[in-house]
C-alpha positions in Angstrom: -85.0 -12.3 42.2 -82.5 -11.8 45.4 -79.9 -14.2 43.5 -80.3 -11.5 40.2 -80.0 -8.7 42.4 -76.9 -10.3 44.0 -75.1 -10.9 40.5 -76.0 -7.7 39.1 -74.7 -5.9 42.1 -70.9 -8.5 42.3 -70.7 -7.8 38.6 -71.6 -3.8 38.6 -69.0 -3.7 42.3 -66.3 -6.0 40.5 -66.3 -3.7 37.4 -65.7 -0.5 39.1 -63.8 -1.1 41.5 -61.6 -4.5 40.8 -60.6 -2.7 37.2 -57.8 -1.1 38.9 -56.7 -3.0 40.9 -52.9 -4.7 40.8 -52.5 -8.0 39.2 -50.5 -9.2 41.7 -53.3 -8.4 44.1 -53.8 -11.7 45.1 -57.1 -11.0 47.5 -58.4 -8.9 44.1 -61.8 -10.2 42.6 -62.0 -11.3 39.6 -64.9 -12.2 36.5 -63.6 -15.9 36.0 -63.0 -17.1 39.7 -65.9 -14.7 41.6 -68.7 -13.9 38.7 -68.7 -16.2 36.4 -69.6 -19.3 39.0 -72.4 -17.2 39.4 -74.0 -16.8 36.4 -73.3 -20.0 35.6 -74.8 -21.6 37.9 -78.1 -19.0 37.9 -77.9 -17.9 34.5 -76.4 -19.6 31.9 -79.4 -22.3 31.5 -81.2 -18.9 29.5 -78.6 -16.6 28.8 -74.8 -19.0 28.0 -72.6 -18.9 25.0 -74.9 -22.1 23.6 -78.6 -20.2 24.5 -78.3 -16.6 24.1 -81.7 -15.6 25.1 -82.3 -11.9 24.0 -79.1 -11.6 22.6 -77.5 -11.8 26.1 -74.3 -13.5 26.5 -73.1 -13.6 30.3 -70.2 -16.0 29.4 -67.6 -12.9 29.0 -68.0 -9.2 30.2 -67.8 -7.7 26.5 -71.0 -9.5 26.4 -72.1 -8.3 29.6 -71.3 -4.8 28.6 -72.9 -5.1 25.5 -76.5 -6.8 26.7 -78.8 -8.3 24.4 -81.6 -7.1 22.4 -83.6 -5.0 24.8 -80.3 -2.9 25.7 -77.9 -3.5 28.5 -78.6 -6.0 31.5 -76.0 -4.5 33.5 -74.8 -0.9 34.0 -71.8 -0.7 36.1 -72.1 1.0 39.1 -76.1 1.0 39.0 -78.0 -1.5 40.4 -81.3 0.8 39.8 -80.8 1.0 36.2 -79.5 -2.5 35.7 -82.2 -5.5 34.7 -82.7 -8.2 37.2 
């Protein structure tokens, strides 16, 4: 539950705040080197491109943004109304 809470709260921090910043900002997080580890390592075995569980994708954030069939997973910016 702590690990969900983690990844919700790197994805919903990266995606407000890491949007913006330069790409030549070479300390800048990014989805594919920072988040994506994550989730796969935590997540994918229920929720990867091959086993979409609910609907939910986490392999890209259009995915993530879109959730699955019980609405979003995870609301930028809100760990409170995102789903752990």
């Amino acid at each position: 539950m702590v690990i969900r809470h983690l990844m919700i709260t790197l994805f919903a921090f990266w995606h407000t705040t890491f949007m913006v910043v330069r790409a030549d900002d070479a300390s800048a997080v990014t989805f594919q080197s920072e988040i994506a580890p994550l989730f796969k390592q935590h997540c994918f075995a229920c929720h990867g491109p091959a086993k979409p569980g609910g609907g939910l994708n986490l392999e890209f954030p259009p995915g993530i943004r879109r959730g699955g069939e019980n609405g979003e997973a995870i609301v930028p910016g809100s760990l409170e109304r995102s789903r752990a």
